[in-house]
C-alpha positions in Angstrom: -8.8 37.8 3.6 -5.0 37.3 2.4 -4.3 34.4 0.0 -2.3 32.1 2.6 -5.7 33.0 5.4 -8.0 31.5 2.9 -5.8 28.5 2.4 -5.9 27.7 6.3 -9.1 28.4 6.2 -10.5 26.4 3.6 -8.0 23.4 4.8 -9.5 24.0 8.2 -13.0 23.4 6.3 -12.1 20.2 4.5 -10.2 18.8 8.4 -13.8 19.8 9.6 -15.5 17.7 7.0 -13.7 14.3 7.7 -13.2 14.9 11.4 -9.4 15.2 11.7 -7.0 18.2 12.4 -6.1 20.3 10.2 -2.6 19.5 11.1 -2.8 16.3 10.0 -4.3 17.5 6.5 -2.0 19.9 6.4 1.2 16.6 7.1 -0.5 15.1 4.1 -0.4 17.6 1.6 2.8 18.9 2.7 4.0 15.1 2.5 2.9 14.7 -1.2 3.9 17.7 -2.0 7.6 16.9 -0.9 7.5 13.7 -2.7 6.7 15.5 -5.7 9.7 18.1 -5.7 11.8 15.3 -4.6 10.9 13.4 -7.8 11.4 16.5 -9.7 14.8 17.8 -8.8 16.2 14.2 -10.0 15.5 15.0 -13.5 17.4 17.2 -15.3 14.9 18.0 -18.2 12.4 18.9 -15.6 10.5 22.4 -15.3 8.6 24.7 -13.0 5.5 24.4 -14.7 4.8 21.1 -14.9 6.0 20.4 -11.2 2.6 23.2 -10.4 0.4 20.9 -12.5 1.1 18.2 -10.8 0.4 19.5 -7.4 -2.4 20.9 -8.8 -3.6 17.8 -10.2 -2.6 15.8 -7.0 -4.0 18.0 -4.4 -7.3 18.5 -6.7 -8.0 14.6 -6.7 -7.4 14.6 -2.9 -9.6 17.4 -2.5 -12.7 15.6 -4.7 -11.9 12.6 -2.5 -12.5 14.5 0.4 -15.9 15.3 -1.0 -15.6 19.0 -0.1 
C-alpha cells in the first residue's frame, strides 16, 4: 500500500473508532496543522525540522487521545 493509502487508511480507522467521518478528522488535523505553519512562518529564526516535530508531537497526542 502507498505511503499517502495507509495514511487514509489508518485515519479512516481512528474516524471509525470515535464514530465520526473521516473528513472531519481529516478538518482537524489539517486545521492544527495550518495553525502550526502559520506560527512558524512568523519567525524568522525558525526551521524545517522543528516545525516536523511539532506536528509530530501534536498529531501523536491527538492520536493517544483518540485511544487508537
Amino acid at each position: 500500500m502507498p505511503i499517502a493509502g495507509w495514511h487514509k487508511a489508518r485515519l479512516k480507522r481512528i474516524a471509525e473508532h470515535v464514530g465520526s467521518s473521516g473528513t472531519a478528522l481529516g478538518e482537524l488535523i489539517f486545521n492544527n496543522m495550518n495553525m502550526m505553519f502559520i506560527e512558524f512562518v512568523k519567525r524568522d529564526e525558525a526551521r524545517i525540522p522543528e516545525l516536523r516535530a511539532a506536528i509530530r508531537r501534536q498529531n501523536r497526542i491527538l492520536v493517544a487521545a483518540i485511544g487508537v
